[in-house]
VMD Tcl script that draws the C-alpha trace (Angstrom):
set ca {
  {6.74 -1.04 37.38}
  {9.55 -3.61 37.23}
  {12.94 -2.35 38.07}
  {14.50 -5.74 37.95}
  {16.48 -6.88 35.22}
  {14.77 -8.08 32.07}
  {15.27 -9.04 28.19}
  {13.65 -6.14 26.49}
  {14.22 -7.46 23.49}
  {12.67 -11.17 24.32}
  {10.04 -11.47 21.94}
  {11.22 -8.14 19.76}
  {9.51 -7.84 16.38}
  {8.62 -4.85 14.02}
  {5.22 -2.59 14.39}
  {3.31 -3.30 11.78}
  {2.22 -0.02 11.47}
  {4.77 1.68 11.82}
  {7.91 -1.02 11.33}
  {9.48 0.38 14.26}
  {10.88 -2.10 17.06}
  {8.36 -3.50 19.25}
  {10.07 -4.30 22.86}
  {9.49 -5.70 26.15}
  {8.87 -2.13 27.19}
  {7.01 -3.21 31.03}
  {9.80 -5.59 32.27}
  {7.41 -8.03 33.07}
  {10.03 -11.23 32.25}
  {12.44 -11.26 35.37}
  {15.97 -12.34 34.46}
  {18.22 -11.42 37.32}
  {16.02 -10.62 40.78}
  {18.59 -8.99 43.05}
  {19.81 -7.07 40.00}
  {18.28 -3.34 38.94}
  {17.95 -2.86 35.38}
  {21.31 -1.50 33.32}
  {19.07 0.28 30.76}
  {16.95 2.80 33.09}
  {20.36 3.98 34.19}
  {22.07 6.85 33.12}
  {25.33 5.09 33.83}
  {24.32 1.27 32.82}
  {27.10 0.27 30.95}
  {29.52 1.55 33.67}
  {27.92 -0.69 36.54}
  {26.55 2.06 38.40}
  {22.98 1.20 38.35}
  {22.99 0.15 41.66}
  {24.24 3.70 42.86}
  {21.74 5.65 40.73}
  {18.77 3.68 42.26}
  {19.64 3.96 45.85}
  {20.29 7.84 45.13}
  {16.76 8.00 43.02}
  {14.98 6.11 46.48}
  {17.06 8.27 49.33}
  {16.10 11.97 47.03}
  {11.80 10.87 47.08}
  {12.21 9.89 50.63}
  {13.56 13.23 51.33}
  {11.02 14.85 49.46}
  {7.65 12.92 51.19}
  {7.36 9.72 48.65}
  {7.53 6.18 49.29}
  {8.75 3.87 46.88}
  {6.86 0.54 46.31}
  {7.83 -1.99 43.40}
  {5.83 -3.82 41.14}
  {7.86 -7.93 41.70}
  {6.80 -10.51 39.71}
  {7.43 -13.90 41.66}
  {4.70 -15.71 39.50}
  {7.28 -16.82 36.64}
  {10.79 -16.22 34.93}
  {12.05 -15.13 31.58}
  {12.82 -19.10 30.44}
  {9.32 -19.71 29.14}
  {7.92 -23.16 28.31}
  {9.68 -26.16 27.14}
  {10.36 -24.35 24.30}
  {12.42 -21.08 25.92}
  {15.99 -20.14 26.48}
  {17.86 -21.60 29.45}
  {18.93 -19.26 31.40}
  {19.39 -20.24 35.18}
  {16.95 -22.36 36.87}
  {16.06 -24.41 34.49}
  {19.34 -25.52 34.07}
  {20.30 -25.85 37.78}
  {17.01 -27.64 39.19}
  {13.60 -27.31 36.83}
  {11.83 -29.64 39.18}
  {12.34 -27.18 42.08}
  {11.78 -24.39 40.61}
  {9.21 -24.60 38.07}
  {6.25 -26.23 38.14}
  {5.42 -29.10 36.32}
  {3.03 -31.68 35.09}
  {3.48 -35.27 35.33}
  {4.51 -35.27 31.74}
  {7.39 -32.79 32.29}
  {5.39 -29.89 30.56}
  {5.21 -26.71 32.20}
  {2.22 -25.37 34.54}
  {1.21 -22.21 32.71}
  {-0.77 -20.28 35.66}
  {0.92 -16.80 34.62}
  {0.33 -16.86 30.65}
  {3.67 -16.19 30.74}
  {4.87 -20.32 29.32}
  {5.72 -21.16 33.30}
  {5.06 -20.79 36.50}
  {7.88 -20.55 39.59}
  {7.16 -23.18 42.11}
  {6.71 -20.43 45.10}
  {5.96 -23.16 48.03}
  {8.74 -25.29 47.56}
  {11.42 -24.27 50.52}
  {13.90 -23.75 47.97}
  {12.58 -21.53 45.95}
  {10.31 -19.89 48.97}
  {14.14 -18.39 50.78}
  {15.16 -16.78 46.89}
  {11.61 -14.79 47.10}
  {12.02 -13.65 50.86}
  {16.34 -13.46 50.19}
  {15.47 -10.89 47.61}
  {12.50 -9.23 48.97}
  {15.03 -8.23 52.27}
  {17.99 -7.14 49.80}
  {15.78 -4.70 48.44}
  {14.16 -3.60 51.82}
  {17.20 -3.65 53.24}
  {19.95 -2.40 50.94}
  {17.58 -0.05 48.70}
  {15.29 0.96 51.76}
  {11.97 0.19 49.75}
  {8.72 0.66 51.23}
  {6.77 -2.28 49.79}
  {6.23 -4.35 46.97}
  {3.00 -5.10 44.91}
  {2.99 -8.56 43.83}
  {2.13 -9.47 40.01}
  {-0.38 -12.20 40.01}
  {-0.16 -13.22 43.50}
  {-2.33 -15.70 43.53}
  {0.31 -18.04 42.06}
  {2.19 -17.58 45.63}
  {-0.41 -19.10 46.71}
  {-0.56 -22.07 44.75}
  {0.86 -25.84 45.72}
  {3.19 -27.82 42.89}
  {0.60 -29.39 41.42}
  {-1.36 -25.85 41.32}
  {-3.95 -26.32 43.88}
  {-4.65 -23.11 45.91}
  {-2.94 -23.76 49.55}
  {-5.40 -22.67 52.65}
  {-2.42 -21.46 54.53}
  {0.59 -21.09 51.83}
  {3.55 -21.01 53.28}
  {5.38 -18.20 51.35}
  {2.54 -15.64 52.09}
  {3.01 -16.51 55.56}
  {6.70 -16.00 55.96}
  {6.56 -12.74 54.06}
  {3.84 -11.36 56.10}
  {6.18 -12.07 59.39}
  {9.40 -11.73 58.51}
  {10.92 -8.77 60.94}
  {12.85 -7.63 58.05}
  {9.99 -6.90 55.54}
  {7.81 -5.51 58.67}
  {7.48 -2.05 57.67}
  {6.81 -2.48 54.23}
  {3.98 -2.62 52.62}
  {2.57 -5.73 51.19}
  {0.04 -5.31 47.94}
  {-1.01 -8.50 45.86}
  {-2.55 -8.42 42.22}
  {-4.86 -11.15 43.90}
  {-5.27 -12.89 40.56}
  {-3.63 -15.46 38.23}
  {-3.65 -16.24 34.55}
  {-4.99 -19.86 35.56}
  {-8.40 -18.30 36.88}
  {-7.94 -17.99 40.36}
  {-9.65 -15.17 41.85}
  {-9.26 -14.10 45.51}
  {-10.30 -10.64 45.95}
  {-11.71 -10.15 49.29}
  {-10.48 -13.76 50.15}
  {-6.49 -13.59 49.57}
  {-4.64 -15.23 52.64}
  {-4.05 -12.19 53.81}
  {-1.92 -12.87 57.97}
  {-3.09 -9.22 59.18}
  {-0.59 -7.83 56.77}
  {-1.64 -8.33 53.15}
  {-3.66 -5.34 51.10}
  {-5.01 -6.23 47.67}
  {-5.57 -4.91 44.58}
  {-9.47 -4.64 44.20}
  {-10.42 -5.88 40.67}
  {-14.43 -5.74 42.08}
  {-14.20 -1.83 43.37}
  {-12.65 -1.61 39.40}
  {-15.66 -2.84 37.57}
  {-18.09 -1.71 39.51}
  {-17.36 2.19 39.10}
  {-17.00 1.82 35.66}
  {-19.90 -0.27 35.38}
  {-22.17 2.69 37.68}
  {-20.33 5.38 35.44}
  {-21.53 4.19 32.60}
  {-24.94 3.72 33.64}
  {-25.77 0.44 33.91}
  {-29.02 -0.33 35.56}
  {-28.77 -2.30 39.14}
  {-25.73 -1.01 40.49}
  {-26.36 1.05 43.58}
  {-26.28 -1.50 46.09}
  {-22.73 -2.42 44.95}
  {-21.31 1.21 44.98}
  {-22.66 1.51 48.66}
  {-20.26 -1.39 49.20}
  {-17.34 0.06 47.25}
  {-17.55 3.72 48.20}
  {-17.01 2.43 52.39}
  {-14.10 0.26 51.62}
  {-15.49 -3.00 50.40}
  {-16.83 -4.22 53.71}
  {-18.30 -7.35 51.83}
  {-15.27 -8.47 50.93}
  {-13.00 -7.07 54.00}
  {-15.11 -6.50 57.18}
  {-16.26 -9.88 57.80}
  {-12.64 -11.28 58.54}
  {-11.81 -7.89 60.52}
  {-9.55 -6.78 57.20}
  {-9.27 -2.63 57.32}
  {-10.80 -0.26 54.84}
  {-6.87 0.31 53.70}
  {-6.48 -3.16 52.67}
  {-8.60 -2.18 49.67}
  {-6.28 -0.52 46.96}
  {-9.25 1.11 44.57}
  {-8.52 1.97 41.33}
  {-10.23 2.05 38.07}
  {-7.43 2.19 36.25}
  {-3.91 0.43 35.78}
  {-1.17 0.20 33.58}
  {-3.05 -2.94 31.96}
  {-6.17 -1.61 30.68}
  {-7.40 1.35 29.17}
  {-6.12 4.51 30.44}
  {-8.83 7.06 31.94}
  {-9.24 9.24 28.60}
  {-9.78 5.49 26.72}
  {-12.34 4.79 29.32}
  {-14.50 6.81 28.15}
  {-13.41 7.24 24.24}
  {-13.57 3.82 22.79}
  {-15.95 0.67 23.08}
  {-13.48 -1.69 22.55}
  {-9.54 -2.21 22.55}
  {-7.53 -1.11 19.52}
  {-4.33 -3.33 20.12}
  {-3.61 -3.55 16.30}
  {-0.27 -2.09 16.43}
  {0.73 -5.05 18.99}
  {1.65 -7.26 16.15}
  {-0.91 -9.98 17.45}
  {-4.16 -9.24 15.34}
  {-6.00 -7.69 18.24}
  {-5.92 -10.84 19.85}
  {-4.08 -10.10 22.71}
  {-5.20 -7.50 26.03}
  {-8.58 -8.19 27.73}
  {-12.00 -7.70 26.35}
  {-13.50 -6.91 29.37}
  {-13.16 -3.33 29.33}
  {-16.37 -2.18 30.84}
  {-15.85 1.28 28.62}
  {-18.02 3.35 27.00}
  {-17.35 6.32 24.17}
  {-19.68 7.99 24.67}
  {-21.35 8.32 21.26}
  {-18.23 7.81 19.01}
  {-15.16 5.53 18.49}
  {-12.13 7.69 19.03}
  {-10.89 10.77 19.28}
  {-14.24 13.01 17.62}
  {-14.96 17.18 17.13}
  {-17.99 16.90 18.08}
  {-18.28 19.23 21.36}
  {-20.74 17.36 23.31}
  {-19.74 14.04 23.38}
  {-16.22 15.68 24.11}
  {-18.06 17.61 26.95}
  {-18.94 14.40 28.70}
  {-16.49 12.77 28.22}
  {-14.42 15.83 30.37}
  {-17.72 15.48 33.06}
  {-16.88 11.20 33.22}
  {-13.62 11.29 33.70}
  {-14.44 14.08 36.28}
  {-16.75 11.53 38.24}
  {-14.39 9.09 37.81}
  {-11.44 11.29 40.11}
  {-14.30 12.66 42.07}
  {-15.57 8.92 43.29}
  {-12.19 7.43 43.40}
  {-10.77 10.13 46.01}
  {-14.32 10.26 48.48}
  {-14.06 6.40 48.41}
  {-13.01 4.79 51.73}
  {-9.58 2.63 50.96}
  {-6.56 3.53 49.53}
  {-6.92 5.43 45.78}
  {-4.47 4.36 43.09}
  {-4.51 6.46 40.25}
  {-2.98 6.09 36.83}
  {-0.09 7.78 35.33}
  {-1.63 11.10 33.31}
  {-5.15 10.02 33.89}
  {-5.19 13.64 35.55}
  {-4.43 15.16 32.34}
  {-6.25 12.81 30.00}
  {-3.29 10.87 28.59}
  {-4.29 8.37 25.76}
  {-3.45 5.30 24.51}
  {-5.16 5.31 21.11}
  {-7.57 2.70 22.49}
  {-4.29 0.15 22.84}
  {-5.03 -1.61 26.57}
  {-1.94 -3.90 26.46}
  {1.01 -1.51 25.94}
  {3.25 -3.99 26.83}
  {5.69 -3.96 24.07}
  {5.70 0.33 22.96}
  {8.89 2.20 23.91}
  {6.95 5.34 22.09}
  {4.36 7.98 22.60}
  {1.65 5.35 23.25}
  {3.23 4.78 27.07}
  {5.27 8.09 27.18}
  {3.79 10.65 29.44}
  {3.50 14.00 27.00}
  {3.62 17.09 29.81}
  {1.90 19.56 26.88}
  {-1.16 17.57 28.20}
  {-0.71 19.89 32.03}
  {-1.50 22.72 29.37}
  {-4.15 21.33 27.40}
  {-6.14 19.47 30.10}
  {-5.46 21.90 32.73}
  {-9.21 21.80 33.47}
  {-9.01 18.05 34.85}
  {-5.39 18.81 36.27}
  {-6.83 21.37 38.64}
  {-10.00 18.81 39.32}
  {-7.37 16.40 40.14}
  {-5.50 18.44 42.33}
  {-8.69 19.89 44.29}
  {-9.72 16.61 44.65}
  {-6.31 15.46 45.79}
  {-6.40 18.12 48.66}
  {-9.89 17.82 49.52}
  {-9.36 13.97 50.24}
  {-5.79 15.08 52.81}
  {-7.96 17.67 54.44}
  {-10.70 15.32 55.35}
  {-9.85 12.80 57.98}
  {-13.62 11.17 57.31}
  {-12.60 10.06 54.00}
  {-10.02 8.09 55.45}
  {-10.98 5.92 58.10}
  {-9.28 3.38 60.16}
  {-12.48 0.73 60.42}
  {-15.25 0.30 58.53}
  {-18.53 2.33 58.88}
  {-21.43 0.73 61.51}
  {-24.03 2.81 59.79}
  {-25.02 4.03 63.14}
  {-24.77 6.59 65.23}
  {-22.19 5.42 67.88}
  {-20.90 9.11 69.32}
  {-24.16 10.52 70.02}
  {-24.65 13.48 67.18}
  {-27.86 12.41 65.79}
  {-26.33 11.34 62.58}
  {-25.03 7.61 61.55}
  {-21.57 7.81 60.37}
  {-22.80 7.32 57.28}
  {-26.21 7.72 55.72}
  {-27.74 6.91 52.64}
  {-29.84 9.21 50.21}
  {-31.39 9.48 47.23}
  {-33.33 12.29 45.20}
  {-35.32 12.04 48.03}
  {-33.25 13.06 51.61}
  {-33.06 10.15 53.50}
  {-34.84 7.68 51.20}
  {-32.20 5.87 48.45}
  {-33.41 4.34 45.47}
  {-31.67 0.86 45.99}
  {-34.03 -0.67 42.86}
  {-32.46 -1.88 39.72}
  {-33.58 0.79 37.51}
  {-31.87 3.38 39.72}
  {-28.74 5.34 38.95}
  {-28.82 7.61 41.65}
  {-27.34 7.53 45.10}
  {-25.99 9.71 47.49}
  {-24.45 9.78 51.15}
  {-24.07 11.80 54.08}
  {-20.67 11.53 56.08}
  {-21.10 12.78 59.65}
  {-17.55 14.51 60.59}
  {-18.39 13.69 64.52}
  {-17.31 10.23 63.32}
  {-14.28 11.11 61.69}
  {-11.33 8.30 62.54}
  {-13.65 6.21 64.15}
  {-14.40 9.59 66.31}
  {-11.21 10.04 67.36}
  {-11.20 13.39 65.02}
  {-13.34 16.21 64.74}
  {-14.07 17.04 60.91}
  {-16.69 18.86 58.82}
  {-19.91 17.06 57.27}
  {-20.03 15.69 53.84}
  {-22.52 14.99 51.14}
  {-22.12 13.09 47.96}
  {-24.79 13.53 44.99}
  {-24.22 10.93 42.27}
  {-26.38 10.64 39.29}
  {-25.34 8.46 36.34}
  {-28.81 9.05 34.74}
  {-29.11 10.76 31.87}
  {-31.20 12.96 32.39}
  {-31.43 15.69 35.37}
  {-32.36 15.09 38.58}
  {-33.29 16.93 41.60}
  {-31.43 16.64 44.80}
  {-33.08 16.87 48.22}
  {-30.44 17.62 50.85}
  {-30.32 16.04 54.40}
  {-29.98 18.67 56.89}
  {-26.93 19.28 58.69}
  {-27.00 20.54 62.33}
  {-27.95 23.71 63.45}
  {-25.56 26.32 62.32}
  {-23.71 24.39 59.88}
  {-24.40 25.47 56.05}
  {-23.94 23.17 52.99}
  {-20.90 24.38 50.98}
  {-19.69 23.09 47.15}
  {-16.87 21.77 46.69}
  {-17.36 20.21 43.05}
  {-19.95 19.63 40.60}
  {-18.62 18.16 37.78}
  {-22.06 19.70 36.12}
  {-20.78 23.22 36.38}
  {-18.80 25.07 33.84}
  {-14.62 24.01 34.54}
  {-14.13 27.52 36.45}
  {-17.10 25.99 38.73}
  {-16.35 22.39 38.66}
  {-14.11 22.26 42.03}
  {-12.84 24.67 44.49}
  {-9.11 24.59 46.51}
  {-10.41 23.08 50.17}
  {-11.54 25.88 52.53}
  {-13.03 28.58 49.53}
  {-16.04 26.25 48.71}
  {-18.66 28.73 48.03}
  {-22.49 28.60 50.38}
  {-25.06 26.99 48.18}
  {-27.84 28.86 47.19}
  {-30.95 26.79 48.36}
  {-29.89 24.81 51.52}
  {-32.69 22.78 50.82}
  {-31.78 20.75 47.33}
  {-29.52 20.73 44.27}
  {-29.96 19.96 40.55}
  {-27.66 17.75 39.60}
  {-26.91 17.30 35.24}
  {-26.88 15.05 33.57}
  {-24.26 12.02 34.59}
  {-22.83 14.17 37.18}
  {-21.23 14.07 40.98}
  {-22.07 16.88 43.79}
  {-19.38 17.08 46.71}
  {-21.20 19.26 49.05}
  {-19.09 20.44 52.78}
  {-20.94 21.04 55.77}
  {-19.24 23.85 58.00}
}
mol new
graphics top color blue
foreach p $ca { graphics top sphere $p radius 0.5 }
foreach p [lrange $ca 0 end-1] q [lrange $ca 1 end] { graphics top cylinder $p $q radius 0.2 }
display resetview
């Protein structure tokens, strides 16, 4: 999240639920962009913010993490023609900002302005700051709120070849770090799968978003897009020779519903906001399951456990890169509040009693976690060919149904499965075992007929989010034979992650 400095108390106003102080609690207002913020530091009001931050980045290098920051280039804290002057607008506002003929501000960002990226000016602050950071903090990349603005001319017109976008992507300076954009605006520009990307850009993908949750929830005529989404998006990517890691799937983000919300509440609950409910999106693509809310009753609490179970289990056998949420692996809530914005409280803390009382889904999490890093065929260079290209009888990937061999791609169906072939592994570069995924978002029961493996090779389980929690998932090299080699039952709105070894 931002780390640059902001106002947080721009826009400040009491709760009304609670008449506590509502603040600008995600830094999403950028006031100084070479500065880090006083207040996350221990030792703010003594200057040595700077310090701290450079110690925080050098200790989770040290210890295996990267560090990648959430920049927002798209607009500043001075607002419309009705906001504080601050800096720019008082040193240039035609360079900076953009404007319309009448003076009035461009409002691509929702935010009351939007910086005028492609202006040469304005283009050398963006890359000046992006290489302080790279270079003085040693970051290792930078996801980019609402990108799509950087893409935009003065007048707002999407750019085939923007000049910022291109710089950034090959600058020597910023060439080891990663480059992520929010490939979006406020002003309804959508570029997912077609974001000027240079060879360097990854994206968020919005489309891999809404179409799990759309499949998790059951929706009728949704195979054929999860065939796309579980290999990487190669509908979006493949076609201009864009990687499997230039998707960044996720189903959920800060903005949005967290995991546990996903599946507890039809629509937001943004009341305590102070904006009527008005504000967040309403596209939530959620569903509770049977009540509104936190509820007793022990099935629809039950499946709720078994969704968000699917949900980890898809996200981490997806080809891509997997983003997942803060405490979605423990089921932290949000009360139903998908614009959390302006809470310094419990509604955006992360409470650590959850490790305790979820520990079922933490150790789902974890399995699946491990499974993924032990599995070089869940994490392939290039996309699949859906052939066989190495000469082991099997396509890299193959696609099932309840019938072996024979998917269900109609509109009524909400099953699917798929065979990964480990002799393709890295493009087969890599040896690896076999893998099959069951998925059935039905709900009822359905029975599973498994494709054969070679000879010698047995089907193992490594989850079923079906199975009581003590059978759900198993630590990578323990998963237990199955019992009938030849099929599987899979519950109700379930996943199977079957291991051939």
């Amino acid at each position: 999240m931002p780390v640059y400095e902001f106002d947080e108390f721009e826009n400040s106003r009491p709760n009304p639920q609670t008449g506590e102080l509502l603040v600008n609690y995600w830094g999403y207002s950028t006031v100084g962009f070479f500065a880090p913020k006083a207040g996350y530091a221990a030792t703010g009001k003594f200057g040595m913010q700077v310090d701290e931050l450079k110690t925080l980045v050098k200790e989770l290098h040290a210890n295996g993490i990267e560090v990648i920051l959430d920049v927002v280039f798209n607009h500043t804290a001075e607002g419309n023609e009705n906001g504080p002057v601050i800096s720019f607008r008082g040193i240039d506002n035609k360079t900076y900002y953009m404007l319309t003929p009448e003076g009035y501000y461009y409002n691509f960002s929702g935010c009351g302005n939007t910086l005028n990226c492609n202006n040469p000016i304005v283009r050398n602050i963006v890359l000046d700051c992006l290489r302080y950071w790279a270079s003085e903090y040693h970051i290792d990349g930078f996801r980019f709120d609402l990108a799509s603005i950087l893409g935009r001319d003065p007048w707002g017109a999407p750019l085939a070849n923007p000049p910022l976008l291109e710089t950034l992507a090959f600058d020597p300076i910023l060439a080891r770090c990663k480059l992520i954009a929010e490939a979006w605006d406020a002003g309804g520009l959508y570029q997912v799968g077609s974001f000027p990307a240079f060879g360097r850009w990854a994206e968020w993908n919005g489309k891999y978003r809404d179409g799990i949750r759309k499949f998790l929830k059951g929706e009728p005529g949704r195979v054929g897009d999860m065939a796309q989404r579980l290999q990487g998006s190669p509908d979006l990517y493949a076609w201009a020779g864009r990687a499997p890691a230039t998707s960044i799937n996720f189903i959920t983000a800060h903005d949005g519903f967290t995991l546990a919300d996903l599946v507890s509440y039809n629509g937001k609950h943004n009341e305590a906001n102070g904006e009527n409910n008005n504000d967040g999106t309403n596209d939530n693509d959620s569903w509770n399951c049977g009540a509104e809310g936190w509820t007793d009753d022990p099935g629809i609490n039950a499946l709720r456990q078994r969704q968000m179970k699917n949900a980890i289990a898809l996200l981490l056998v997806s080809q891509g890169v997997p983003m997942i949420l803060m405490g979605d692996e423990v089921g932290r809530s949000q009360n139903g509040n998908n614009n959390t914005y302006c809470h310094d409280n419990e509604l955006n803390w992360l409470n650590w009693d959850l490790l305790k009382s979820n520990a079922d889904l933490f150790n789902f999490a974890k399995h699946c976690i491990a499974f993924r890093k032990a599995h070089p065929v869940l994490r392939n260079h290039w996309h699949f060919q859906n052939r066989d290209y190495v000469g082991s009888g099997y396509a890299d990937i193959s696609w099932h149904g309840t019938q072996a061999w024979n998917a269900d791609w109609s509109d009524s169906s909400r099953t699917l499965a798929f065979m990964l072939c480990g002799k393709h592994a890295k493009g087969g570069t890599v040896n690896d075992n076999y893998i099959y995924v069951a998925m059935n978002m039905h709900w009822e029961a359905h029975w599973f007929e498994i494709p054969q493996p070679p000879a010698g090779m047995k089907w193992h389980v490594f989850a079923n989010t079906g199975a009581p929690p003590a059978e759900a998932s198993w630590e990578p090299g323990t998963e237990p034979e199955l019992g009938n080699q030849q099929g599987i039952l899979l519950g109700d709105r379930s996943v199977v992650i079957l291991v051939g070894k």
